[in-house]
PDB file of N, CA, C and O in Angstrom:
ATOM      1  N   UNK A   1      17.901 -10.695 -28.049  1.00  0.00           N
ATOM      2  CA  UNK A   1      16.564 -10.615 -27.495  1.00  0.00           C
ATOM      3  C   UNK A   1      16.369  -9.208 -26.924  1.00  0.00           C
ATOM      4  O   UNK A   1      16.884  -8.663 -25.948  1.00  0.00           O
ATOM      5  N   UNK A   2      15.496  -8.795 -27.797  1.00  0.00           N
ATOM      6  CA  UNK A   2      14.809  -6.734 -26.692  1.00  0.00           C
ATOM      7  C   UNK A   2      14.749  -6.927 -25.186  1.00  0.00           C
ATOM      8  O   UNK A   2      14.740  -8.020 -24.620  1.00  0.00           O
ATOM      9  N   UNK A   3      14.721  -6.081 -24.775  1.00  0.00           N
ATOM     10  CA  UNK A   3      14.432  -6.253 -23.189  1.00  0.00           C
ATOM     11  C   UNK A   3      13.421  -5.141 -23.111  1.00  0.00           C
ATOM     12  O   UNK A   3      13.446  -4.019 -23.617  1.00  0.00           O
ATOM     13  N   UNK A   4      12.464  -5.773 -22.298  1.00  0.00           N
ATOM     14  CA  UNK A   4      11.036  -4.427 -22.222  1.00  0.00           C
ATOM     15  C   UNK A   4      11.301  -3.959 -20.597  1.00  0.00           C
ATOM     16  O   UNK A   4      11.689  -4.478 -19.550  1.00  0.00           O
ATOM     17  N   UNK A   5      10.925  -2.892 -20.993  1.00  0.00           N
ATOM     18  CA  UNK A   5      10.743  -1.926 -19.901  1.00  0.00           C
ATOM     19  C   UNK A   5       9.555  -1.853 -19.465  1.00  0.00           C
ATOM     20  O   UNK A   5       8.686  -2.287 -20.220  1.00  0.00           O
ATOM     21  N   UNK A   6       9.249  -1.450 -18.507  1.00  0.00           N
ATOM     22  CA  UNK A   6       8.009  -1.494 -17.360  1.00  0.00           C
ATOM     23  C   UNK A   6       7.965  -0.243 -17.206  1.00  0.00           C
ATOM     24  O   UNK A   6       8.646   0.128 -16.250  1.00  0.00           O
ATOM     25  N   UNK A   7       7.306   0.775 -17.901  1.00  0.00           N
ATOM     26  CA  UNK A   7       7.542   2.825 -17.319  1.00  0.00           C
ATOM     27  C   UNK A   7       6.300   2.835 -17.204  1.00  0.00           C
ATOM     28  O   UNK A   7       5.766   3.884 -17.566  1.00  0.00           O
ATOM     29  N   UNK A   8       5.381   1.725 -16.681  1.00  0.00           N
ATOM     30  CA  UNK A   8       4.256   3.088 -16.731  1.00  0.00           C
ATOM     31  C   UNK A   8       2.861   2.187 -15.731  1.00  0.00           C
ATOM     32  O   UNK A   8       2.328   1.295 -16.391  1.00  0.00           O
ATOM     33  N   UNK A   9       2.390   2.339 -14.526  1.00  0.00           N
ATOM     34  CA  UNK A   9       1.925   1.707 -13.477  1.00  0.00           C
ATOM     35  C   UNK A   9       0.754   1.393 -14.375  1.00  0.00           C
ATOM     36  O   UNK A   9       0.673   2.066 -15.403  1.00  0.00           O
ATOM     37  N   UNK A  10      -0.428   0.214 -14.081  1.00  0.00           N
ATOM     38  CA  UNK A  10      -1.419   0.305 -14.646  1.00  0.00           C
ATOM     39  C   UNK A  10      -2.466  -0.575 -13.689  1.00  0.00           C
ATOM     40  O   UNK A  10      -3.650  -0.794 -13.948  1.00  0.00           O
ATOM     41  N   UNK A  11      -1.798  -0.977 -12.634  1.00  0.00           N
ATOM     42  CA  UNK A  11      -2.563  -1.938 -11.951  1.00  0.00           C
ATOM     43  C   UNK A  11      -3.055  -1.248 -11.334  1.00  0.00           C
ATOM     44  O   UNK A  11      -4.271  -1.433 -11.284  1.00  0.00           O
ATOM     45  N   UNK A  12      -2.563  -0.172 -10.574  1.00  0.00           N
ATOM     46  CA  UNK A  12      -3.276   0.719  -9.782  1.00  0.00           C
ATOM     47  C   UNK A  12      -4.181   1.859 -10.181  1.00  0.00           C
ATOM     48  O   UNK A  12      -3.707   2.991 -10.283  1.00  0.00           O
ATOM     49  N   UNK A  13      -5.766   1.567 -10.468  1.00  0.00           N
ATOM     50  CA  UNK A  13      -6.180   2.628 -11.273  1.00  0.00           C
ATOM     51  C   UNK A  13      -6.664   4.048 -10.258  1.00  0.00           C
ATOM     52  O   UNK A  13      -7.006   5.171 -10.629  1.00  0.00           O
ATOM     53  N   UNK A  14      -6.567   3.626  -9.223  1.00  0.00           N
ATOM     54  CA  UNK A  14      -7.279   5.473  -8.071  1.00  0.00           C
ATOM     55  C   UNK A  14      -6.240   5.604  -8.413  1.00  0.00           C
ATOM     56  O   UNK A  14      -5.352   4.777  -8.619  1.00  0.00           O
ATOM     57  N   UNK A  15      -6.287   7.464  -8.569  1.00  0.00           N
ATOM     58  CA  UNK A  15      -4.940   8.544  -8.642  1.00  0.00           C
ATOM     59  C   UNK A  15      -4.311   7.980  -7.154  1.00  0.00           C
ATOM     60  O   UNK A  15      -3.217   7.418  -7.187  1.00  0.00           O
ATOM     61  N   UNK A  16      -4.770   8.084  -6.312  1.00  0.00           N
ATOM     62  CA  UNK A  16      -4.151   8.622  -5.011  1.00  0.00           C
ATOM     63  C   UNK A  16      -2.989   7.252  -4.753  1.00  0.00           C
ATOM     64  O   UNK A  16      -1.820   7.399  -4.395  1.00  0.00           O
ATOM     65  N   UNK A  17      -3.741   5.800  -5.071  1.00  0.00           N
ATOM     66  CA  UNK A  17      -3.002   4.729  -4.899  1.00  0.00           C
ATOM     67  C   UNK A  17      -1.791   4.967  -5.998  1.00  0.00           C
ATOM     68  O   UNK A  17      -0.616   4.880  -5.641  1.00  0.00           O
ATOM     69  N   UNK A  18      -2.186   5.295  -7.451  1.00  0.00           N
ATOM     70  CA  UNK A  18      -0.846   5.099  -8.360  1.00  0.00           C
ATOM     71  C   UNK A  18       0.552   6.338  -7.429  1.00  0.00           C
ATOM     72  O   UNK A  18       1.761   6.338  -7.197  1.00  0.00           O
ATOM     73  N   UNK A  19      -0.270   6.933  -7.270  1.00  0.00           N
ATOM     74  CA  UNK A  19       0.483   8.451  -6.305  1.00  0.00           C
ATOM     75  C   UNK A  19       1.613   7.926  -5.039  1.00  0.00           C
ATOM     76  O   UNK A  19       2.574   8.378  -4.416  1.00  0.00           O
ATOM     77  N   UNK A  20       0.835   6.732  -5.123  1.00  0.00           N
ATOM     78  CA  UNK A  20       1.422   6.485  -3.436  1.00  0.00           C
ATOM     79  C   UNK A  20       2.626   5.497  -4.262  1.00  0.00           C
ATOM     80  O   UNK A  20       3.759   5.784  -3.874  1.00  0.00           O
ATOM     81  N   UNK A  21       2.595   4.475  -5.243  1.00  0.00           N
ATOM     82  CA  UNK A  21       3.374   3.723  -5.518  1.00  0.00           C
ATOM     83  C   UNK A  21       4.559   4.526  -6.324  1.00  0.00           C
ATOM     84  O   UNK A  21       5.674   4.037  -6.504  1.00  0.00           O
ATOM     85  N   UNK A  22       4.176   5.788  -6.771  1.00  0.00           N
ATOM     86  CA  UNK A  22       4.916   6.189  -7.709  1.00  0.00           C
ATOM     87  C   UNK A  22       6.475   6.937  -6.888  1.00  0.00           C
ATOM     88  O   UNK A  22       7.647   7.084  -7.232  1.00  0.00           O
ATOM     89  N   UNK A  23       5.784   7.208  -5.858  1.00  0.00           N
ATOM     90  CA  UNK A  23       6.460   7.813  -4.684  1.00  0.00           C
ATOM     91  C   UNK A  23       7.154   7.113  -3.875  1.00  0.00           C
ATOM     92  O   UNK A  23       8.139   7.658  -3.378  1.00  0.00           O
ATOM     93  N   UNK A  24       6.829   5.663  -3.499  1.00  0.00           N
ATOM     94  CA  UNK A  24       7.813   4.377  -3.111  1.00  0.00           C
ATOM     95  C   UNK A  24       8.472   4.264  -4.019  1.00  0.00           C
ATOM     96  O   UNK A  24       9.592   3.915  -3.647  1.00  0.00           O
ATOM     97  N   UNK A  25       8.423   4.347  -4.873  1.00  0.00           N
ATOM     98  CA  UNK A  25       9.764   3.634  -6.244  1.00  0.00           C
ATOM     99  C   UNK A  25      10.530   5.187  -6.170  1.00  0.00           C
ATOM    100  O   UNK A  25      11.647   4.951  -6.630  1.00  0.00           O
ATOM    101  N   UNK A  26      10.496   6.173  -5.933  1.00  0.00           N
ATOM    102  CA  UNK A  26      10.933   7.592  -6.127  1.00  0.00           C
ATOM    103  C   UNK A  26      11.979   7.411  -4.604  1.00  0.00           C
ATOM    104  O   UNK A  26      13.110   7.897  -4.589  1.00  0.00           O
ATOM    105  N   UNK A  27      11.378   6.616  -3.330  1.00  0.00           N
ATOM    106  CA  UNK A  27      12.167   6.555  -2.206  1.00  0.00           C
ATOM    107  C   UNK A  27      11.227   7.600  -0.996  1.00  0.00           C
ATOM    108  O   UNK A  27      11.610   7.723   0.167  1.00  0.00           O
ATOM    109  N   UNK A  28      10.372   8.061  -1.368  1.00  0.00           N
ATOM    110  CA  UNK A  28       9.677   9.475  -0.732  1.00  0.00           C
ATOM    111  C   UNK A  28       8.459   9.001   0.000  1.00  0.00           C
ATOM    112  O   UNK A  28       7.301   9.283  -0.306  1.00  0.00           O
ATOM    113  N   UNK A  29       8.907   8.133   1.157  1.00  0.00           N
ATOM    114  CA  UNK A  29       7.659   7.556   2.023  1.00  0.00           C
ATOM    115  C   UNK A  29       7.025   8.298   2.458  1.00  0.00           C
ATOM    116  O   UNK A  29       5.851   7.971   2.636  1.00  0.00           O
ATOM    117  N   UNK A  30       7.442   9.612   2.836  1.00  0.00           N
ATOM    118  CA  UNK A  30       6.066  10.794   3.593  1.00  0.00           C
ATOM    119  C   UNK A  30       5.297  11.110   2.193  1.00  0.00           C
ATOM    120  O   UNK A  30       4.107  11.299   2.443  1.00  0.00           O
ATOM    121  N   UNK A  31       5.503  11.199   1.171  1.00  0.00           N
ATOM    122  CA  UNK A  31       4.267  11.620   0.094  1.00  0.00           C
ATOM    123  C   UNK A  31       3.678  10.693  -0.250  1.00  0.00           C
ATOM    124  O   UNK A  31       2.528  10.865  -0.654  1.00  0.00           O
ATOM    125  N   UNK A  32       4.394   9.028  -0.211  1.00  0.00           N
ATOM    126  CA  UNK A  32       3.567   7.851  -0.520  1.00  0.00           C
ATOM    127  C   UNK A  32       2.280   7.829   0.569  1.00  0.00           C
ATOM    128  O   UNK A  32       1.097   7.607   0.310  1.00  0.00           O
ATOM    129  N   UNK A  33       2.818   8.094   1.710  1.00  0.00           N
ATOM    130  CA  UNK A  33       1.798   7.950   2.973  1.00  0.00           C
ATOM    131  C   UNK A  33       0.906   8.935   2.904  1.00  0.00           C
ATOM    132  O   UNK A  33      -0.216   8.660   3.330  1.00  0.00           O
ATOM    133  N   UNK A  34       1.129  10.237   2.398  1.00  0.00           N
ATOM    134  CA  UNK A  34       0.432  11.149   2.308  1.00  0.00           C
ATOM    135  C   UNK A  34      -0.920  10.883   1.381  1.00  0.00           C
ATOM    136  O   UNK A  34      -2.091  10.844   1.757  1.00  0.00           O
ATOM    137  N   UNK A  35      -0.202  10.657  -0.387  1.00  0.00           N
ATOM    138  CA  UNK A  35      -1.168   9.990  -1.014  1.00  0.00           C
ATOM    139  C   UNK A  35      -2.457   9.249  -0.409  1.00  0.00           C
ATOM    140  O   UNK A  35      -3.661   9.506  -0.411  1.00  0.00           O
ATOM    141  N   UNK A  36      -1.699   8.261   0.086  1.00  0.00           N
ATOM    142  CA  UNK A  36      -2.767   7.099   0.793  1.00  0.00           C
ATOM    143  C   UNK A  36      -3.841   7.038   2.102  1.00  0.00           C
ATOM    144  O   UNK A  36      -4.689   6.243   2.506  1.00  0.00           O
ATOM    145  N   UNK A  37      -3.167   8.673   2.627  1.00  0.00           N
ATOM    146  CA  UNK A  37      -4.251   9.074   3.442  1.00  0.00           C
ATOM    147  C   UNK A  37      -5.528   9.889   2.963  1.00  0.00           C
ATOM    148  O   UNK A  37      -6.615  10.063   3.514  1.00  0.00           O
ATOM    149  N   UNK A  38      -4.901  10.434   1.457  1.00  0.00           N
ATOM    150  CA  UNK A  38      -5.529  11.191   0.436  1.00  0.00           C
ATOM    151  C   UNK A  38      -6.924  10.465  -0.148  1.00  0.00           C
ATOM    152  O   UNK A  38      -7.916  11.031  -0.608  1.00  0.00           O
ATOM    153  N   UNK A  39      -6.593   8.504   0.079  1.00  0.00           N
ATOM    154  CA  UNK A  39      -7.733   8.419  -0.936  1.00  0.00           C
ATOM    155  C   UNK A  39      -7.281   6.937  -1.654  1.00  0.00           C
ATOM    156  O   UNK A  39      -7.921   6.351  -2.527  1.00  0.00           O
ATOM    157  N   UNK A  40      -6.263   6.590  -1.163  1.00  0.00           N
ATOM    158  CA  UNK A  40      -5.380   5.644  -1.864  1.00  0.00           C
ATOM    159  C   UNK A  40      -5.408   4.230  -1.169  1.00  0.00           C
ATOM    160  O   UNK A  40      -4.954   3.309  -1.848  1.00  0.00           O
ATOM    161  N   UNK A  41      -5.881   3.930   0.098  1.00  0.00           N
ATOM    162  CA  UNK A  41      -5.370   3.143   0.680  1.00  0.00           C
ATOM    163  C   UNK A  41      -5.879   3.148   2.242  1.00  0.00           C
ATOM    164  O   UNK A  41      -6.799   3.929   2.486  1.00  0.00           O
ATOM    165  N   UNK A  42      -5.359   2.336   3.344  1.00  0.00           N
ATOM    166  CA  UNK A  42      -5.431   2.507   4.564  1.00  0.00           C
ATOM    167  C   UNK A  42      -4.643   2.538   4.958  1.00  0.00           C
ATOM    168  O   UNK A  42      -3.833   1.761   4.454  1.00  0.00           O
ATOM    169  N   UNK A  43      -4.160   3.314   6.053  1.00  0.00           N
ATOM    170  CA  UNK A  43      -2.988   3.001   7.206  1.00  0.00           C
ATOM    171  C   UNK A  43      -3.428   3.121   8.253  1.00  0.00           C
ATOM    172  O   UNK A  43      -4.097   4.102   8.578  1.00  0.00           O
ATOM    173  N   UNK A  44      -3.102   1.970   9.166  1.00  0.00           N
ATOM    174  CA  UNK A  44      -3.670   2.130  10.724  1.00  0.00           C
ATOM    175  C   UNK A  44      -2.670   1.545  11.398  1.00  0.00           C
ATOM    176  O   UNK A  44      -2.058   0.567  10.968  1.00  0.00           O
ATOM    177  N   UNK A  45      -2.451   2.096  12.469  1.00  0.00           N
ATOM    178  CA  UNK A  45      -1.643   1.845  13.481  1.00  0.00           C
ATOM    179  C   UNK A  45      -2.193   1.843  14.574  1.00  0.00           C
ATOM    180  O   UNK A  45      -3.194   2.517  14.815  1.00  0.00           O
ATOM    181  N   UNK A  46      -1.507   0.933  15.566  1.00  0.00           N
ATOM    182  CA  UNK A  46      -1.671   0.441  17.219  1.00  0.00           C
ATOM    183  C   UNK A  46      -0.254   0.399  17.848  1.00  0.00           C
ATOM    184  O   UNK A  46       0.826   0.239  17.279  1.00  0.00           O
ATOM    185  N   UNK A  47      -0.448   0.529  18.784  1.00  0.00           N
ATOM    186  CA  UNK A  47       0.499   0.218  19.535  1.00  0.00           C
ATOM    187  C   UNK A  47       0.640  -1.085  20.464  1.00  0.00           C
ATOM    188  O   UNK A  47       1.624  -1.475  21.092  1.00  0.00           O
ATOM    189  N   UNK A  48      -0.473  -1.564  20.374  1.00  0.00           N
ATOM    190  CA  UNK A  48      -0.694  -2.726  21.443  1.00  0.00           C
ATOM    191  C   UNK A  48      -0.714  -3.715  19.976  1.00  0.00           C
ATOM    192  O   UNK A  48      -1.470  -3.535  19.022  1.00  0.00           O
ATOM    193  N   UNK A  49       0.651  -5.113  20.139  1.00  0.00           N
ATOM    194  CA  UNK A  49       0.127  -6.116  19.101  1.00  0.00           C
ATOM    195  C   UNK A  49      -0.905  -7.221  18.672  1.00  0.00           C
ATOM    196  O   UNK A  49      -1.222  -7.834  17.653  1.00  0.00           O
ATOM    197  N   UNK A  50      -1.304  -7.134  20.160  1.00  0.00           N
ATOM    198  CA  UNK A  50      -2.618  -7.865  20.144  1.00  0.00           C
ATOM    199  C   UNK A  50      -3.638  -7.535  19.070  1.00  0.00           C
ATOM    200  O   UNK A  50      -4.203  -8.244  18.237  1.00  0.00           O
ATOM    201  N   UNK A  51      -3.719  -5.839  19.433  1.00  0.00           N
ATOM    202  CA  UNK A  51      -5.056  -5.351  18.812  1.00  0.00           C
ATOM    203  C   UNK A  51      -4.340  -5.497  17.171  1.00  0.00           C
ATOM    204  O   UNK A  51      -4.819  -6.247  16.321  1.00  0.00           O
ATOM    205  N   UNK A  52      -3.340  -4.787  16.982  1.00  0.00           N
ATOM    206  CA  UNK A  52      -2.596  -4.670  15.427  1.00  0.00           C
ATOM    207  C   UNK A  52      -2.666  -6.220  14.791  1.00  0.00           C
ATOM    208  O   UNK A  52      -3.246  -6.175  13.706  1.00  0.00           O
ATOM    209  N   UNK A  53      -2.332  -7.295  15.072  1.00  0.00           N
ATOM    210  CA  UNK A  53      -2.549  -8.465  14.685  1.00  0.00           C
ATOM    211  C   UNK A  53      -3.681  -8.921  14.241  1.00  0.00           C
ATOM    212  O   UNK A  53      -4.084  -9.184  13.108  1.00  0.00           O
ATOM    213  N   UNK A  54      -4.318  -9.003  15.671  1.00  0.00           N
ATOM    214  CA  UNK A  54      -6.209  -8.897  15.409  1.00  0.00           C
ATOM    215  C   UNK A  54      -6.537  -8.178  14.087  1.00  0.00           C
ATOM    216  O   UNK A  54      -7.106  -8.835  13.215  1.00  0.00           O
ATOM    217  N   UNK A  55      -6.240  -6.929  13.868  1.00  0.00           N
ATOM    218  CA  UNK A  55      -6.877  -6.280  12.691  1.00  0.00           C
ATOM    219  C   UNK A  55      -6.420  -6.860  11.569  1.00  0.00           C
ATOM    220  O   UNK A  55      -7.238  -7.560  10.972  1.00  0.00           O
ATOM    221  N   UNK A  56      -5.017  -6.734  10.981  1.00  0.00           N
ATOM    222  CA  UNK A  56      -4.419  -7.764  10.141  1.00  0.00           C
ATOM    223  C   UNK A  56      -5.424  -8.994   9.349  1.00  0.00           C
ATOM    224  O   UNK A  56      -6.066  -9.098   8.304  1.00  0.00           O
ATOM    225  N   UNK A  57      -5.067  -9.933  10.718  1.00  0.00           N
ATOM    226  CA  UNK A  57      -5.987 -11.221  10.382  1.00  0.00           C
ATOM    227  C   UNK A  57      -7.409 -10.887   9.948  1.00  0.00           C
ATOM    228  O   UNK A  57      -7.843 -11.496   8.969  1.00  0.00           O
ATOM    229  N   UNK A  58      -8.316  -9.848  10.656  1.00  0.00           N
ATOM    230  CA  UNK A  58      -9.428  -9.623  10.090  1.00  0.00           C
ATOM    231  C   UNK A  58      -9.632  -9.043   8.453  1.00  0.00           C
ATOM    232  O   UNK A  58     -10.340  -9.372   7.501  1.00  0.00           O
ATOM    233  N   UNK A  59      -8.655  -8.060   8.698  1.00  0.00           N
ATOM    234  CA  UNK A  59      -8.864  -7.179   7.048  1.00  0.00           C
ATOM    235  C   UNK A  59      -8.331  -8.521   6.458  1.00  0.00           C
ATOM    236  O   UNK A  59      -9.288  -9.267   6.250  1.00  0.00           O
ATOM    237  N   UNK A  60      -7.083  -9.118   6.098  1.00  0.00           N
ATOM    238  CA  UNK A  60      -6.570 -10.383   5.340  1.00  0.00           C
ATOM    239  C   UNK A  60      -7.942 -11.342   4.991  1.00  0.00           C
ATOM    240  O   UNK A  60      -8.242 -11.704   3.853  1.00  0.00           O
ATOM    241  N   UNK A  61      -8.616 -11.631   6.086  1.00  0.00           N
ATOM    242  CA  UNK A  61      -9.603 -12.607   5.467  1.00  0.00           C
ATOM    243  C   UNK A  61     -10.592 -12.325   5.027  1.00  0.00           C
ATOM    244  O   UNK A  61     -11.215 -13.263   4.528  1.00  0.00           O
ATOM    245  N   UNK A  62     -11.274 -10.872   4.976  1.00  0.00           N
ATOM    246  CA  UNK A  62     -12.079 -10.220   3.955  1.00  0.00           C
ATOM    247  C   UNK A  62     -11.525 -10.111   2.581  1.00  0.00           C
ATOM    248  O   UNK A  62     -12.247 -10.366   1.617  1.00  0.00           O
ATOM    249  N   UNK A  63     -10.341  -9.764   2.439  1.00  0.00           N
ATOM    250  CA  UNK A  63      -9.589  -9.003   1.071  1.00  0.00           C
ATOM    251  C   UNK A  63     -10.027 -10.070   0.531  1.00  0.00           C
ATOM    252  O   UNK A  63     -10.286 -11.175   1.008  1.00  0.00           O
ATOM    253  N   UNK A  64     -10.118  -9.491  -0.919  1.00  0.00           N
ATOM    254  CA  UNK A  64     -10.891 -10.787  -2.077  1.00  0.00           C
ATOM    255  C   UNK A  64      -9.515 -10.705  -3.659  1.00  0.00           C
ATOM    256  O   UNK A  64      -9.658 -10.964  -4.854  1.00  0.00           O
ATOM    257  N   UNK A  65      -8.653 -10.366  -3.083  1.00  0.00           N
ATOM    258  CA  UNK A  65      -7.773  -9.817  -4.202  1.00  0.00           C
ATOM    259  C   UNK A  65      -6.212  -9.788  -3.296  1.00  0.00           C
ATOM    260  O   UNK A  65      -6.176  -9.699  -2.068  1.00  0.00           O
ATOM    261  N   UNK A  66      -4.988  -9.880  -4.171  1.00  0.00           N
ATOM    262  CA  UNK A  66      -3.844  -9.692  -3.725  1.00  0.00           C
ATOM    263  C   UNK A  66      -3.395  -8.510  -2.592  1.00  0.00           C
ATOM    264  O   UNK A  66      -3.025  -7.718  -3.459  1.00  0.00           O
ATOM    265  N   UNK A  67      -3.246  -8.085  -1.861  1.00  0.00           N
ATOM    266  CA  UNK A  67      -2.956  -7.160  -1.344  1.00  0.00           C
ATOM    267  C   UNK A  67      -1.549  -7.481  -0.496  1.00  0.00           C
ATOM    268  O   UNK A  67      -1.081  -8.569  -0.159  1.00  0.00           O
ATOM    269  N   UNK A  68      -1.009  -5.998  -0.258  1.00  0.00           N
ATOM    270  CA  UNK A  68      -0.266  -5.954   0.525  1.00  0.00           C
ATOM    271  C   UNK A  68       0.045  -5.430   2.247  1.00  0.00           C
ATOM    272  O   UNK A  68      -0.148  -4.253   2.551  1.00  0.00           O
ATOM    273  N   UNK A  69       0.406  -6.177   3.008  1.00  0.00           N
ATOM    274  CA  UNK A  69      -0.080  -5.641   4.541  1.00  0.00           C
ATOM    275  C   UNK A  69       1.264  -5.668   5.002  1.00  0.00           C
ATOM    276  O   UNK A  69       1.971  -6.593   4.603  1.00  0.00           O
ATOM    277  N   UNK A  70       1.838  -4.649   5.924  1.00  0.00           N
ATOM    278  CA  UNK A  70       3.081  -4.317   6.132  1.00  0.00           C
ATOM    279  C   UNK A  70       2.684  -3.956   7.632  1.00  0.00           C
ATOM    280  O   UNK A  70       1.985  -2.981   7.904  1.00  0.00           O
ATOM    281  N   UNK A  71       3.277  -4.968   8.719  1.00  0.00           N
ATOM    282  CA  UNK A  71       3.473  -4.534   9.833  1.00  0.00           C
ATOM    283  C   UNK A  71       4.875  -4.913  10.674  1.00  0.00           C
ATOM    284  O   UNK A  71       5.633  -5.858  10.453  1.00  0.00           O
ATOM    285  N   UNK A  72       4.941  -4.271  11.315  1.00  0.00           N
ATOM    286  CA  UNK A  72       6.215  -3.894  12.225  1.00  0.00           C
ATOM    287  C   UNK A  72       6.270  -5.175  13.552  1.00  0.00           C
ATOM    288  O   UNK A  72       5.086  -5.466  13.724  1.00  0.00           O
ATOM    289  N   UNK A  73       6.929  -5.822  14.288  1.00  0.00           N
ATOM    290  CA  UNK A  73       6.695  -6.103  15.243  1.00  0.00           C
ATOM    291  C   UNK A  73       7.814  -6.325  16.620  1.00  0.00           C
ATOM    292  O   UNK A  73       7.380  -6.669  17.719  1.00  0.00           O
TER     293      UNK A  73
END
């Protein structure tokens, strides 16, 4: 049985988002983050978890599509 390879992103069609994923799989989180401040994505941070949670739950129940949300706690 062949085995297929996966070389080439397609889900992500903005430059800046494929930019940012291409750069997580590379290991290079300051250019992924960079990308995504570029045009790719959001990143927001708090320091208080109240407020960081709060936002979470809000953006999560708008999103109309898979996404991914990565917080710290």
């Amino acid at each position: 049985m062949p085995t297929l390879v996966l070389d080439e992103i397609v889900r992500q069609s903005n430059q800046h988002t494929r930019a940012a994923v291409e750069a997580m799989l590379a290991g290079d989180a300051q250019k992924a983050f960079a990308a995504l401040d570029a045009g790719g994505g959001a990143i927001i941070e708090h320091h208080e978890d109240d407020v960081r949670i709060t936002h979470i739950a809000r953006v999560n129940d708008k999103v109309k599509f898979p996404t991914l949300l990565v917080a710290g706690f």
